[in-house]
N, C-alpha and C positions, 0 to 999 in steps of 0.2 A: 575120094578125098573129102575130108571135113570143111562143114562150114567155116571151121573156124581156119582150119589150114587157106582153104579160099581167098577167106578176109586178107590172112596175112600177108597171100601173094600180093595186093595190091601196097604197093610200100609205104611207108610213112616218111615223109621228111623228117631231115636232121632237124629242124627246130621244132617240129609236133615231137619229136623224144627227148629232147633236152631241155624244151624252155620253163619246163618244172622246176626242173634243177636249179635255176636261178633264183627262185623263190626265198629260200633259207633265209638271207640275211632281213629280210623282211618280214619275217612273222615268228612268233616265241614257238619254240620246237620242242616237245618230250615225250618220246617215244618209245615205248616200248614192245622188241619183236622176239617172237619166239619163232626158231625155223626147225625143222624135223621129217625125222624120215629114218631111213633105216641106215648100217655102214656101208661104206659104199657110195654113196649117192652124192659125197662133197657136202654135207652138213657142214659141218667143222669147218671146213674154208670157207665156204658162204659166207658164215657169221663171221669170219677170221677179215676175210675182205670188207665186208661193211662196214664191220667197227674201224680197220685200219682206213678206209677212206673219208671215213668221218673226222677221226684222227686230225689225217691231213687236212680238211678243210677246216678245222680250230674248233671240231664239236666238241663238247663234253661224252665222253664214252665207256660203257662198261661190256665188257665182254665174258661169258661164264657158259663153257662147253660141257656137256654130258655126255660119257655115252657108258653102251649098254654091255653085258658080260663079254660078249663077243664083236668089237669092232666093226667086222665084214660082215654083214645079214644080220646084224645084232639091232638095237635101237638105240640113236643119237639127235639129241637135240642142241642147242644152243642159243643162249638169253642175250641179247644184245639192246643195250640201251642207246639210245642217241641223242644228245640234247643239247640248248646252247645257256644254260644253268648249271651249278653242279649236281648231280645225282649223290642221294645218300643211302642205297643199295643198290647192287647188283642181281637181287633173286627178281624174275618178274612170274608172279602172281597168275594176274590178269591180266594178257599182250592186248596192247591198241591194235597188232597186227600179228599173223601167223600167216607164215611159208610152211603149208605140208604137202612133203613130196610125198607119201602112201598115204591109204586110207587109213594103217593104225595112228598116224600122225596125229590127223584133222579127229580120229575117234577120242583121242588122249587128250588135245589141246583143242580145240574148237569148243568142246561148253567153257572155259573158260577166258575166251575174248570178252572185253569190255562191250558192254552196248556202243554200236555205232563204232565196230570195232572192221578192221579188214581181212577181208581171208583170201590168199592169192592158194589154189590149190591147183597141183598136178592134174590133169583129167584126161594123160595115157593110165596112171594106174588108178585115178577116184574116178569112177564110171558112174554112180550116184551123185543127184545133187543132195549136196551139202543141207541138212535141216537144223539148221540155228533159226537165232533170232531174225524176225522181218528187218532190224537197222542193221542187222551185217553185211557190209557189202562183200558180194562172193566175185571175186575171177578166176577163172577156169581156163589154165594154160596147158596144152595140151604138151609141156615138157619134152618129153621123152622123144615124141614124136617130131620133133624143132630137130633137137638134137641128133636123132638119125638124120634128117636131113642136109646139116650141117659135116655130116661126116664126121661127127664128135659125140659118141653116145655119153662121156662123162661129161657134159656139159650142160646137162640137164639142169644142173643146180645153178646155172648161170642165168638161163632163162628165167627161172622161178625169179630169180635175185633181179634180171633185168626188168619185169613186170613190177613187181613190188616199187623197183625207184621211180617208175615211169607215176603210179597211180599215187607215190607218196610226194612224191618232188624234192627229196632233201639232197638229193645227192643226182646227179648226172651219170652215164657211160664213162664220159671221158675222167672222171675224177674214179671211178673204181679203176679204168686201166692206166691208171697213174699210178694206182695202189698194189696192181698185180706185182710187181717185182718184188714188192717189199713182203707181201705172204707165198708166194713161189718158189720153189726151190730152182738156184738157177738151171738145173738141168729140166724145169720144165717150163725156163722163160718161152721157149717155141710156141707152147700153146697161147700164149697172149692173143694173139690174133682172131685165132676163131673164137677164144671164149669172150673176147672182147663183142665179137657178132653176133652171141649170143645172148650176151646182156642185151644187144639192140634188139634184135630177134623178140626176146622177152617183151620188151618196151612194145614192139610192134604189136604184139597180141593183147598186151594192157588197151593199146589204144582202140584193136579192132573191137575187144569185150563191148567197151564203151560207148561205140558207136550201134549197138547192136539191139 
C-alpha cells in the first residue's frame, strides 16, 4: 500500500473537509480551472458539476467543454470559471488551476498554469513528478486507485474534483451533492452516494498531501 493510501486511511474530520468551504463569502474570488483527461474518465461532468454548484451558491460562472474526435479514449477538456464578479470571457488561457487525470493532460496544460498556479494530478496514471515551475503547487492524488477502493472505478473524476475543493475552499462536498441531481440523469441518481464519498475521499488526500 502507498504512502499516500496509508495517510488516507487515517480519516479526516467532517470540519478539516468543509471548513474551507465557508470561506467564499469572505474574500473576492476568480477563478480560473482547466480539467482534462481523456473520454471516459467524466471530464465533462466534473466541469458540468462545478460550475453547476457554483451556480447554486450565487457564483458568477462560465462553463466551455471540449472534446476530442472520438469521445471514449479520445481527448477532453473543460474550462470552467468561477467567481463572485461578472466574467467577460469564457476561453481560459492561463488556469489558476488544473485537474489532469492522464499524463497527456498535465503535458498539454501544465506549461500554461499561472505562476502560483495549482495542479491537483492523478498519480494512478502520472507516475512522474510533475516539472513546472517552483510556485506551482502540485497534489498528487492517487484517483484511480481511491476509486477502486470505493468500488466505483468511474468516480475517479470525483476524487480529482473532491481534492481541488478541499485545497481551493470555494465550494464544500455538501453543496456539489446538492448539485448532483441537477447534472445526473435520473437513472443514475443511485450513484450519488458513493460519488458523493468520493468527493470526501478526494478532500481526504488534499488534506493528507498537506500534511506531508
Amino acid at each position: 500500500m502507498s504512502e499516500e493510501l496509508m495517510c488516507m486511511g487515517e480519516r479526516m474530520s467532517q470540519s478539516q473537509i468543509s471548513d474551507a468551504g465557508s470561506q467564499i463569502a469572505t474574500r473576492p474570488l476568480y477563478e480560473e480551472i482547466v480539467i482534462a483527461g481523456f473520454g471516459g474518465q467524466g471530464i465533462i461532468l466534473a466541469g458540468k458539476l462545478l460550475a453547476q454548484a457554483a451556480m447554486r451558491a450565487g457564483m458568477e460562472v462560465t462553463y466551455m467543454p471540449s472534446y476530442g474526435a472520438e469521445v471514449r479514449g479520445g481527448t477532453a477538456n473543460c474550462m470552467v470559471i468561477v467567481s463572485n464578479k461578472p466574467i467577460a470571457c469564457p476561453v481560459v488561457n492561463r488556469p489558476d488551476s488544473l485537474i489532469a487525470m492522464n499524463k497527456a493532460a498535465l503535458g498539454k496544460f501544465g506549461p500554461r498554469l499561472k505562476p502560483g498556479g495549482l495542479l491537483v494530478f492523478n498519480s494512478s496514471l502520472i507516475h512522474d513528478e510533475p516539472e513546472l515551475g517552483a510556485d506551482i503547487e502540485t497534489v498528487a492524488v492517487p484517483a484511480d486507485d481511491i476509486a477502486v477502493e470505493l468500488d466505483s472505478p468511474k468516480s475517479a473524476n470525483m476524487v480529482m474534483l473532491g481534492a481541488y475543493l478541499q485545497k481551493r475552499g470555494h465550494l464544500s462536498p455538501e453543496q456539489m451533492a446538492e448539485a448532483m441531481p441537477d447534472v445526473l440523469a435520473t437513472r443514475y441518481h443511485k450513484t450519488i452516494p458513493v460519488n458523493v464519498q468520493a468527493i470526501r475521499r478526494g478532500a481526504e488526500a488534499a488534506l493528507c498531501h498537506a500534511s506531508t
